[in-house]
N, C-alpha and C positions, 0 to 999 in steps of 0.2 A: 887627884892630879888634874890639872886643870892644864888646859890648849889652849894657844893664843894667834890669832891669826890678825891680817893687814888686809884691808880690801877700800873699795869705792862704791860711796852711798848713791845707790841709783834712785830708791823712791823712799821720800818721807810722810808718801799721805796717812800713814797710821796714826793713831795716837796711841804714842808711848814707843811706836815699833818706826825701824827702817829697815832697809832692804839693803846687803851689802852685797856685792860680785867680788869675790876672789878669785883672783888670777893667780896660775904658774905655771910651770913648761913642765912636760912630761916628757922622758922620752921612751920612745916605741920600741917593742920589745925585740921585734924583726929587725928593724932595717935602721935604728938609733938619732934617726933624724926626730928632735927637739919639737913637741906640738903644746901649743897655748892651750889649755882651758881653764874652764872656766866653770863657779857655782855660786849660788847665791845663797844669802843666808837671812835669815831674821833676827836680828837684835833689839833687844829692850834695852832703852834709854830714857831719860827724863827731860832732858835737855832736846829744843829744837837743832836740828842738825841742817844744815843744807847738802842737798843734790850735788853731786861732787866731790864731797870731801872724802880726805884720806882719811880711816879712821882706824883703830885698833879694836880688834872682838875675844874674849872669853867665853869660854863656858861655862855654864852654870845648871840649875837645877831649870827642868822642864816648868816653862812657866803656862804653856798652850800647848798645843797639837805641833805646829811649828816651830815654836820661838824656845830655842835652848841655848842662846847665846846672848850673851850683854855688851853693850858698849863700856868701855874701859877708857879711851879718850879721843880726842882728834889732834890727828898730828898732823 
């Protein structure tokens, strides 16, 4: 079964790789007030991306140490 997530390409200097931040709100288990966070992630792609973009990520087979996620597309 594969996951798919939406995040923002923060750094492209990899080759092959970018850096995505995924955001959502959590809410707190005391007191139910809604908190942002946030994680980043490594995705493998082929295509140059720019800094900024929205993009779409899956997961996939462990391709390094970090990188278990793929780029799927930019939306």
């Amino acid at each position: 079964m594969t996951q798919t997530v939406r995040g923002v390409v923060v750094s492209n200097k990899m080759r092959h790789t970018v850096v995505v931040e995924v955001s959502r709100l959590k809410k707190h288990r005391l007191y139910g007030k809604f908190i942002k966070t946030s994680k980043r992630y490594k995705a493998h792609t082929m295509e140059d991306v720019p800094e900024g973009a929205k993009v779409a990520l899956e997961t996939c087979r462990p391709m390094s140490k970090d990188k278990k996620w793929k780029l799927i597309k930019v939306l």
